[in-house]
SESEMAR-656809 format. One record per residue (C-alpha): residue in three letters; x, y, z. Coordinates in nm, 4 decimals, decimal comma. Example, Ala and Ser with C-alpha at 12.3 -4.5 7.8 and 13.67 -1.06 7.14 Angstrom:
% SESEMAR-656809
ala 1,2300 -0,4500 0,7800;
ser 1,3670 -0,1060 0,7140;
% end
This chain:
% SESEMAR-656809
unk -4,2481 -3,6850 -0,8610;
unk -4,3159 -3,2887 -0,8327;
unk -4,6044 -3,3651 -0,5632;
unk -4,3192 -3,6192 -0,3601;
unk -4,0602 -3,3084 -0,4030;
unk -4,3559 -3,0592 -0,2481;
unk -4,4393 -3,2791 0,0549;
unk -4,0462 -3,3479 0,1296;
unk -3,9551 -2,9066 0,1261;
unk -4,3131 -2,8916 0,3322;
unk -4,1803 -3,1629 0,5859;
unk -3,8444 -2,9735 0,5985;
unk -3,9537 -2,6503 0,5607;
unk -3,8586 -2,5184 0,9351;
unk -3,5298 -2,6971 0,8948;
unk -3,3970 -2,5654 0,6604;
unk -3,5409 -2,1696 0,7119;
unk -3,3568 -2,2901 1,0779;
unk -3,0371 -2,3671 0,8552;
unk -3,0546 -2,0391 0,6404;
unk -3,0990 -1,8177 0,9546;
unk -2,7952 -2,0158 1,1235;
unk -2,5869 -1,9872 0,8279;
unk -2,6714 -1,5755 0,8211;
unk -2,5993 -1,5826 1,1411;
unk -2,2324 -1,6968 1,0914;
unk -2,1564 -1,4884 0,8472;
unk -2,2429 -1,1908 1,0373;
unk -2,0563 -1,2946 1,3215;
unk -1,7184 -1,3583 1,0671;
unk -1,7915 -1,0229 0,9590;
unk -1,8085 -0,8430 1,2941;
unk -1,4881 -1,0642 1,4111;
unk -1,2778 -0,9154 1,1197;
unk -1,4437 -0,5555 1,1452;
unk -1,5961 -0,4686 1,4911;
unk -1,8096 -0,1879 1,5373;
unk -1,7006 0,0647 1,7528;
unk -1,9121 0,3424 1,9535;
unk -1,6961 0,7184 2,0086;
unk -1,7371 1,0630 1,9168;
unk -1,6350 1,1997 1,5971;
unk -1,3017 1,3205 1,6033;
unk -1,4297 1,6245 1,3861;
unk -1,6667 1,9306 1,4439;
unk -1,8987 1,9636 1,2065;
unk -2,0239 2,2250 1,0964;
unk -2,4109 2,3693 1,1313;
unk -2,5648 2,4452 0,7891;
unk -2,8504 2,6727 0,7900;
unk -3,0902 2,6221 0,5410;
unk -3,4184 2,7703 0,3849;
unk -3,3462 3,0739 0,6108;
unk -3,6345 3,3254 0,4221;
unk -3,4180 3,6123 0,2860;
unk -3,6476 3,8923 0,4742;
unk -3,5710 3,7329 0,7778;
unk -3,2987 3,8021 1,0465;
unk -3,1443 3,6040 1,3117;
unk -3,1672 3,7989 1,6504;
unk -2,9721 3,5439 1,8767;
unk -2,6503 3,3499 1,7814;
unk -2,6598 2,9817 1,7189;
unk -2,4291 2,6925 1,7752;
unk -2,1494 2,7011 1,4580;
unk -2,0643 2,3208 1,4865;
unk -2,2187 2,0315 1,6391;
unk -2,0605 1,6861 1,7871;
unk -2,1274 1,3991 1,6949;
unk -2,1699 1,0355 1,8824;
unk -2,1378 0,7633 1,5991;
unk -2,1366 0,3411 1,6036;
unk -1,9501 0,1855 1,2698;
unk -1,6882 -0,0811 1,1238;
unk -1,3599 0,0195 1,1921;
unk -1,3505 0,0253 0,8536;
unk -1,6303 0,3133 0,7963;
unk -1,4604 0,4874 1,0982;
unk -1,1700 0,5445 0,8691;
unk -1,3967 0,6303 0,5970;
unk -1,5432 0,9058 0,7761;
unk -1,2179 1,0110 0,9123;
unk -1,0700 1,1032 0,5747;
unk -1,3738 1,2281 0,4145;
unk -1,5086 1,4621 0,6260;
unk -1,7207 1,6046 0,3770;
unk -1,9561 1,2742 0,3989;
unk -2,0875 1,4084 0,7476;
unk -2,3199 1,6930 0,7791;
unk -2,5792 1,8580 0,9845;
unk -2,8682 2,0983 0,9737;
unk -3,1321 2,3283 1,0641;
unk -3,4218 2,4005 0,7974;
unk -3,5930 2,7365 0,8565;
unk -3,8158 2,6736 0,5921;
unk -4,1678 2,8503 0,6177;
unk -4,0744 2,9949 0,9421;
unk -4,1527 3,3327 1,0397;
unk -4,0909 3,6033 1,2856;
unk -4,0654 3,4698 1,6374;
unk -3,9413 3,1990 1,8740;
unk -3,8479 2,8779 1,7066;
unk -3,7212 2,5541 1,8460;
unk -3,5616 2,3147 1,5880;
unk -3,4358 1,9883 1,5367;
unk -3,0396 1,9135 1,4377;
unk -3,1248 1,6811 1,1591;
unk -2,8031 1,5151 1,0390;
unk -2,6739 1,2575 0,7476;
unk -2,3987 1,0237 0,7071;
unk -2,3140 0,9358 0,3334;
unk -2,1802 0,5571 0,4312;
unk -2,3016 0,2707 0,5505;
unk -2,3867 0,1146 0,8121;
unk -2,3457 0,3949 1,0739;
unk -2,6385 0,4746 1,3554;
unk -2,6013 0,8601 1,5088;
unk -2,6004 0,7680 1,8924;
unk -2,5627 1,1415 1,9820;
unk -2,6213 1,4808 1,8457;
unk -2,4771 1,7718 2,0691;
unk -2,6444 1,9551 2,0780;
unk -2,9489 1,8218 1,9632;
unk -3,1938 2,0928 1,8986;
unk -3,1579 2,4546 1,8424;
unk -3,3215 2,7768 1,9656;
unk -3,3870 3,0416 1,6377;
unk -3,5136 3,4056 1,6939;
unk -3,6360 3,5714 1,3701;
unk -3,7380 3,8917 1,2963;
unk -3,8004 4,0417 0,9802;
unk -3,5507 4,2571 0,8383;
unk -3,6037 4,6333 0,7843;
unk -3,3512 4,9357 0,6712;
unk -3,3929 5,3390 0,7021;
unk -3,2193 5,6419 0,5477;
unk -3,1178 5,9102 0,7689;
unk -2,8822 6,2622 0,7393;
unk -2,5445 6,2257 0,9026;
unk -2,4969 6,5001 1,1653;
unk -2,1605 6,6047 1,1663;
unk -2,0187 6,7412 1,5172;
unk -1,7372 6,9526 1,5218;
unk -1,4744 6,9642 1,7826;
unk -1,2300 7,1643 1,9162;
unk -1,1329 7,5025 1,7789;
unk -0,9042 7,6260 1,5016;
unk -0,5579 7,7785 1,5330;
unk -0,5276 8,1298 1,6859;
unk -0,5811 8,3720 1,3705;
unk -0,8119 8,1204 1,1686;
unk -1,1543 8,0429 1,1402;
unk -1,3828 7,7217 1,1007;
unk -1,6184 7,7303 0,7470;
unk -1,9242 7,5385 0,6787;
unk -1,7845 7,1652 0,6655;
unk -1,9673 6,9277 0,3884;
unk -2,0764 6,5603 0,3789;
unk -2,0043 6,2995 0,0817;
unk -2,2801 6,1681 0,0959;
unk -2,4657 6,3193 0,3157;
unk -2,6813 6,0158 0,4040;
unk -2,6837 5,6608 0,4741;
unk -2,8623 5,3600 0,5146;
unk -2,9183 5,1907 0,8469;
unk -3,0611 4,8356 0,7912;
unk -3,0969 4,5048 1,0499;
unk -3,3445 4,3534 1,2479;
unk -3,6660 4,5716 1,2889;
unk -3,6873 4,5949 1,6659;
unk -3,3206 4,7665 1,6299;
unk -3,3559 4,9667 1,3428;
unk -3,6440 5,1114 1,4922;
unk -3,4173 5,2665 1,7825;
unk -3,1962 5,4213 1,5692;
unk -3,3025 5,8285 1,5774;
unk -2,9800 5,9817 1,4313;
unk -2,6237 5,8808 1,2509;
unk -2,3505 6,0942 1,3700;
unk -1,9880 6,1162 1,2803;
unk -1,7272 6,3547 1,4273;
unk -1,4191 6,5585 1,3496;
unk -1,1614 6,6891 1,5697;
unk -1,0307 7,0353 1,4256;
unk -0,8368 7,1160 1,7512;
unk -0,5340 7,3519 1,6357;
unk -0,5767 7,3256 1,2240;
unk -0,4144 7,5575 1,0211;
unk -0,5315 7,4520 0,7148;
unk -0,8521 7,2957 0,5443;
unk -0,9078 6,9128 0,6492;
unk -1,0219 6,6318 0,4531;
unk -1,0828 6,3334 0,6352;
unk -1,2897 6,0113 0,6123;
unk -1,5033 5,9575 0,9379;
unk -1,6956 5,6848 1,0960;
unk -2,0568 5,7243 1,1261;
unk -2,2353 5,5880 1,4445;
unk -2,6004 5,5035 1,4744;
unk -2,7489 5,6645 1,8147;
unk -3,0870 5,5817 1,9408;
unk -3,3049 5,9345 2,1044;
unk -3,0681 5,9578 2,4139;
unk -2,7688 5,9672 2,2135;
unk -2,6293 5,5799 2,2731;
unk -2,4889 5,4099 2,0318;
unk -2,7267 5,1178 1,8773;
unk -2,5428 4,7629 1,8303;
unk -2,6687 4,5484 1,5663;
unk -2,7278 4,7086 1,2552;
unk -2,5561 4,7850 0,9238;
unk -2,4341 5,0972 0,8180;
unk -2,3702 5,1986 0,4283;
unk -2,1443 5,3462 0,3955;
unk -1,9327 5,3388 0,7091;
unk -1,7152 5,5947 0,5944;
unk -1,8215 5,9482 0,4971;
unk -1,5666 6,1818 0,3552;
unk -1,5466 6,5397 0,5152;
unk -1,4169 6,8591 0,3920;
unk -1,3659 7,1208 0,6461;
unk -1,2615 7,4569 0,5535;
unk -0,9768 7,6500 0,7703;
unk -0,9591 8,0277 0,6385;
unk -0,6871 8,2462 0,7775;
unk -0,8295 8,5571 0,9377;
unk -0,7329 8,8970 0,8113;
unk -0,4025 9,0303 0,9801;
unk -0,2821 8,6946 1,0110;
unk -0,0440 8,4728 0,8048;
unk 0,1161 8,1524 0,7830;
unk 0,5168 8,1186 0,7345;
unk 0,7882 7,8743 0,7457;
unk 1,0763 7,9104 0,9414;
unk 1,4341 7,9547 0,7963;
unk 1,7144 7,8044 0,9949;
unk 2,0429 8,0856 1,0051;
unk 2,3984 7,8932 1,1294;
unk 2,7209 8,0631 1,2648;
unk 3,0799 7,8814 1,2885;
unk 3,1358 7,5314 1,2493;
unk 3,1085 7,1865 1,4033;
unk 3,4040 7,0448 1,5890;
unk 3,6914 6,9004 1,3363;
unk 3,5800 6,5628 1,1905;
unk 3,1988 6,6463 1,2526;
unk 2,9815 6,8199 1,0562;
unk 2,5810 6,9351 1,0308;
unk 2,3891 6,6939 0,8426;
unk 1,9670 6,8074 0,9062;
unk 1,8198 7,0710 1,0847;
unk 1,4730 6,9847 1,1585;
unk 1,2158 7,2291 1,3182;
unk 0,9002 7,2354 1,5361;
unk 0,6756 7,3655 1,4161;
unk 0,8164 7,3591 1,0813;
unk 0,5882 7,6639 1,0292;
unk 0,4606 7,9645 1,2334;
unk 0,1672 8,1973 1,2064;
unk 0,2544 8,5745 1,2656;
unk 0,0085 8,8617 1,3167;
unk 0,0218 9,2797 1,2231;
unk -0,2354 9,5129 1,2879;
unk -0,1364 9,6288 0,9523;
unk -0,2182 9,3580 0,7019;
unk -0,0120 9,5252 0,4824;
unk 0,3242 9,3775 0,6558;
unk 0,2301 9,0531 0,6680;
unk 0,1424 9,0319 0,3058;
unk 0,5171 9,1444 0,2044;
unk 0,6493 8,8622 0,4302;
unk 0,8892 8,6606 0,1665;
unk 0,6408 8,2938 0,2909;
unk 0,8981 8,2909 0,5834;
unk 1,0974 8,4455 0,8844;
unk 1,4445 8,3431 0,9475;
unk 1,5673 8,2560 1,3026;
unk 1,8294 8,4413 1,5202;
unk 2,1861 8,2562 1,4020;
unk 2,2367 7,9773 1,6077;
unk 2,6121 7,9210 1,6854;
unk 2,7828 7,5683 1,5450;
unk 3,0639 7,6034 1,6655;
unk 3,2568 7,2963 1,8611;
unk 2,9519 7,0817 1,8333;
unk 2,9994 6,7377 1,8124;
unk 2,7112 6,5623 1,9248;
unk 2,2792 6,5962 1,7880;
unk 2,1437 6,9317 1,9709;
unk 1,7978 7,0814 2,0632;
unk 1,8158 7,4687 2,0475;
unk 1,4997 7,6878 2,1453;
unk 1,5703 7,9714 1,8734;
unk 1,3381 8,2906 1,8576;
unk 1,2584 8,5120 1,5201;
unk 1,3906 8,8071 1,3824;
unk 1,0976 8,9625 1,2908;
unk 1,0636 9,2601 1,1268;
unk 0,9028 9,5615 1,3315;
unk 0,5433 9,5705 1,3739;
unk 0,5066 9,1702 1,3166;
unk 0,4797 8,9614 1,6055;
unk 0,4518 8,5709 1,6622;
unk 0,1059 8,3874 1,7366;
unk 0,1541 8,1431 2,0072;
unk 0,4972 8,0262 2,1598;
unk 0,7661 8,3067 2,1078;
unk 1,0394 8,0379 2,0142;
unk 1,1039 7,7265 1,7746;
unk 1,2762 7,3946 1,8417;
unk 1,5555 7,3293 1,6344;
unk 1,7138 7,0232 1,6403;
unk 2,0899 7,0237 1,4758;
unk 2,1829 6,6575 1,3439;
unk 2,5709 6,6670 1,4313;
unk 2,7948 6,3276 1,2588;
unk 3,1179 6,2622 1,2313;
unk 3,2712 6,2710 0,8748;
unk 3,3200 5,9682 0,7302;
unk 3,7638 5,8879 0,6059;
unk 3,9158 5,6231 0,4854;
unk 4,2714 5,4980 0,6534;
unk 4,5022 5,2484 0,4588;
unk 4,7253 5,0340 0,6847;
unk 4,9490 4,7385 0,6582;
unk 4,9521 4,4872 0,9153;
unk 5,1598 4,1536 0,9403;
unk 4,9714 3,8150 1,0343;
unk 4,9502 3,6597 1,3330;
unk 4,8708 3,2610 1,3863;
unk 4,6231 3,1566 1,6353;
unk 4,5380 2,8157 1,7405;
unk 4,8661 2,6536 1,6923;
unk 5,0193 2,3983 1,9751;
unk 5,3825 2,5126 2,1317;
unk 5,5121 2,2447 1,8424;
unk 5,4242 2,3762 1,5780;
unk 5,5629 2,7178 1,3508;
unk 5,3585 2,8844 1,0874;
unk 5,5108 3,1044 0,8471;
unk 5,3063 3,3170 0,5955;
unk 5,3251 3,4261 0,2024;
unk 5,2777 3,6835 0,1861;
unk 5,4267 3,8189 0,5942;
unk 5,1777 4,1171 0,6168;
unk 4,8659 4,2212 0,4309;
unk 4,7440 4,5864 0,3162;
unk 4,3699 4,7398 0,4723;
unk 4,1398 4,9943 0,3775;
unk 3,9790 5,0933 0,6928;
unk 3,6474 5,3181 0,6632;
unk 3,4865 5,5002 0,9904;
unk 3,4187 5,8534 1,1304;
unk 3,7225 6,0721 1,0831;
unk 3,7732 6,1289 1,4937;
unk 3,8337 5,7915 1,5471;
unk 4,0866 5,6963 1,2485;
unk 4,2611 5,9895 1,3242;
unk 4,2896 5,8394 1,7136;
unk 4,3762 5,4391 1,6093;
unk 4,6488 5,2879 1,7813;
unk 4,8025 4,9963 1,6732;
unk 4,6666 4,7669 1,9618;
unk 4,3456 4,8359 1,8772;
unk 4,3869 4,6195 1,5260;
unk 4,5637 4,3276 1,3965;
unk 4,4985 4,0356 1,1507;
unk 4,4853 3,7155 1,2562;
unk 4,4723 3,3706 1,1326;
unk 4,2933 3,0258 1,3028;
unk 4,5012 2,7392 1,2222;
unk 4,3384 2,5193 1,4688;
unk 4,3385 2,1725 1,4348;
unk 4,5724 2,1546 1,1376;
unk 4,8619 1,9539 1,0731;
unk 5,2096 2,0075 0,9331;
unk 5,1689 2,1103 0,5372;
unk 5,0907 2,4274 0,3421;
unk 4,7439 2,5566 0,3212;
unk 4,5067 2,8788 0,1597;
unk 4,4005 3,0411 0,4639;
unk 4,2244 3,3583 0,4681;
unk 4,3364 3,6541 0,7103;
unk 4,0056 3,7717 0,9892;
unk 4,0436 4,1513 1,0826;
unk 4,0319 4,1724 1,4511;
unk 3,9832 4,4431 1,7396;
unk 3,8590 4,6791 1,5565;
unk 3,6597 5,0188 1,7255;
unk 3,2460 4,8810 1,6947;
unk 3,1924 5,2191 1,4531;
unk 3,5121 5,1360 1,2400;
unk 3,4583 4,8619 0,9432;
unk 3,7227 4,6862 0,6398;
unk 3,6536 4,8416 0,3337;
unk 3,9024 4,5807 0,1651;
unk 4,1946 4,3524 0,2585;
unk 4,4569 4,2586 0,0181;
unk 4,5268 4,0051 -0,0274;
unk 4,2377 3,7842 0,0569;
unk 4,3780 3,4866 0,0512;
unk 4,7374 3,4293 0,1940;
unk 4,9649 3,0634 0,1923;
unk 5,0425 2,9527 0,5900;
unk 5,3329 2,6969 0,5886;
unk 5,2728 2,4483 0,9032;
unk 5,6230 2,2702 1,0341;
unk 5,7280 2,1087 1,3426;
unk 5,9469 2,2515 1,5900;
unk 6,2559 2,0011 1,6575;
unk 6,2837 1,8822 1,9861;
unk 6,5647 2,0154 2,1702;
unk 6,7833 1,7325 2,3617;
unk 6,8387 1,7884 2,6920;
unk 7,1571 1,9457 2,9039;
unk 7,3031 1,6856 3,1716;
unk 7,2976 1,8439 3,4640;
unk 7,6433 2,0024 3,6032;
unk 7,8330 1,9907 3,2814;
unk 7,9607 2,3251 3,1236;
unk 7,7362 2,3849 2,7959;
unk 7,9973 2,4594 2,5105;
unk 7,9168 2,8394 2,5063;
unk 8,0427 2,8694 2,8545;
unk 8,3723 2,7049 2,7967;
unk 8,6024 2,9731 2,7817;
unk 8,8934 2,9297 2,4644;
unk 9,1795 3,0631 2,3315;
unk 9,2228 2,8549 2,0435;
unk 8,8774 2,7738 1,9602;
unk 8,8581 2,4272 2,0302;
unk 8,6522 2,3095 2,2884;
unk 8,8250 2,1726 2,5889;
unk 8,6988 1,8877 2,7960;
unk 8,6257 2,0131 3,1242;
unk 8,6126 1,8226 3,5148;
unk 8,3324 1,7968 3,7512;
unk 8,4446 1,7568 4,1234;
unk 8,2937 1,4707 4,2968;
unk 8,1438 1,6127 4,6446;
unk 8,2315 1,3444 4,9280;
unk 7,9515 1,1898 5,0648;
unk 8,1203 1,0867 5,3399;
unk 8,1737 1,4491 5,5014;
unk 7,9068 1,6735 5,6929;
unk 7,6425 1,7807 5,4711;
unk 7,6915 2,1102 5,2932;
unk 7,6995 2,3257 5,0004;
unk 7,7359 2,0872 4,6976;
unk 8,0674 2,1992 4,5247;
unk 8,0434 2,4621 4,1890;
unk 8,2205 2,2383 3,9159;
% end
């Protein structure tokens, strides 16, 4: 029986490996038929990962951040990939390389199956390495500009005084100095000031490239006041006053200070720390000012520099407050309609600059109430403050809420034409009296129709 079974599978043998490869065959096509493959780029950058990069090693040249991606999958997979972006990646390996030219492969991996990469672009990657290198060098500090007349520049110090200049060896190896520079143009007093340090190679050009730590060094620069010579503020002195309603709210100077100068040191030192200005005169201001004032110095003391201040004078007008009653006025209503209010008027507190309360006319304000689109009844309705002056504003309105009655007007009936209206009939007893109207004839020339 088992050797009949043997020779029957060895006489069908190719049949039925024919019958297993057609039935695989079917099933694959089913399967493609209800999920096609599809060939397109990947909707997503992805990113270039750099690995086994040797830490003594430097890039020189920049390399591609991202690579695209040509991909064949399901439909299904396609959506896959699309949501999980994290199961595509790509890659360089740097490991074992050292310094010089390198050419390498993008290697990539998809974490879902089946996919084929059709495309990698780009597909290989050129790497320049050199091996990294740092150097410690003094900062040079460069000075410009000059001090304030009657002051002097001191011996400026560095915190630290050093730094470290590190990057690829071929730049680091250009870099002959680190500078940094401070601008002392005018000062009047010591500066302290954090300053950027450059890296220059021998001709003085800056070197691009490299790290410097820190990139900040802090500078203290001494500014000492010569003998003879003193620093002062500068006292403001006012005469008279503003124009009514206005009044002086800042005085602001420039410079706010002044240095003066006496060949006798001695007057100088028994300077009170300031000079007052000649009195500038207030009065009938209304508007902000710029005065040039000069000093009142006392004899033997003169100014360093510009003989006069600027003062500017800060000139507003003085805030009042103006009650007022005003009735209400409807808007919005048609010709039919009447509104009456409860209460008829309402009380304001108006708030502004003094000048232009004291100048309000009555035109320029009322209170007002939309009653658009309403019909007949009673309503809350709350009373708007209109026209007023742009610097004038409503401290309060009281009160805030009023009642508006809405009624109909009745509509009047109509006068025949001709006929006497009863106020016109004239009467001695006081009842009315019926009264004629003559007939024109027709049948005459045309002319003036008749008075009744």
């Amino acid at each position: 029986m088992l050797v009949r079974l043997v020779r029957w599978f060895s006489r069908n043998l190719g049949n039925l490996l024919l019958a297993f490869v057609l039935a695989l065959v079917v099933w694959v096509a089913a399967i493609v038929a209800t999920d096609p493959n599809q060939e397109s780029v990947y909707p997503r950058a992805v990113p270039l990962e750099i690995i086994g990069q040797d830490p003594g090693m430097l890039q020189l040249a920049s390399i591609p951040s991202e690579v695209r991606l040509t991909l064949n999958a399901p439909n299904s997979i396609w959506q896959q990939l699309i949501e999980q972006p994290d199961l595509v990646r790509a890659w360089i390996d740097l490991s074992g390389l050292g310094a010089g030219e390198h050419v390498l492969e993008v290697k990539t991996q998809i974490q879902a199956n089946p996919v084929r990469v059709i495309n990698v672009d780009p597909n290989v990657v050129e790497v320049s390495l050199e091996p990294l290198k740092t150097s410690e060098l003094d900062v040079n500090l460069i000075v410009n500009g000059e001090p304030a007349l009657g002051y002097r520049a001191g011996s400026p110090t560095l915190e630290p005084e050093q730094v470290i200049i590190s990057g690829p060896e071929s730049l680091v190896e250009q870099v002959k100095q680190a500078y940094a520079s401070l601008d002392i143009n005018n000062a009047n007093a010591t500066l302290r000031r954090e300053v950027a340090v450059l890296a220059m190679d021998a001709t003085g050009n800056p070197v691009r490239g490299v790290d410097i730590s820190p990139q900040l060094v802090r500078v203290t620069q001494p500014i000492i006041l010569l003998g003879g010579y003193r620093n002062v503020v500068v006292k403001v002195l006012t005469t008279g006053e503003p124009a009514s309603g206005y009044w002086l709210t800042n005085i602001s100077l420039n410079p706010p200070n002044v240095t003066v100068f006496s060949t006798d040191p001695q007057l100088v030192n028994e300077l009170p720390g300031y000079v007052e200005t000649n009195p500038i005169d207030l009065t009938g201001l209304s508007d902000d000012t710029d005065i040039r004032a000069t000093l009142n110095l006392p004899e033997g003391v003169t100014l360093v520099g510009d003989e006069s201040v600027l003062v500017r004078l800060s000139i507003a007008a003085q805030e009042g407050a103006l009650p007022i009653s005003l009735p209400i006025d409807a808007i919005g209503l048609p010709p039919n309609m009447q509104a009456t209010f409860l209460p008829e008027s309402v009380d304001l507190v108006l708030v502004g600059p003094l000048p232009i309360l004291n100048n309000l006319k009555p035109a320029e304000v009322r209170v007002v109430v939309n009653l658009s689109g309403l019909e007949p009844g009673i309503y809350q309705v709350e009373p708007v403050v209109d026209l007023l002056p742009n610097q004038v504003q409503v401290a309060s309105i009281e009160p805030a809420t009023v009642q508006a009655s809405i009624v109909l007007l009745p509509t009047p009936t109509p006068i025949p034409t001709g006929l006497a209206t009863p106020a016109s009939a004239a009467q001695t007893t006081g009842t009315p009296t019926p009264q004629l109207t003559q007939t024109p004839d027709l049948t005459q020339a045309p002319g003036p129709t008749p008075t009744p």
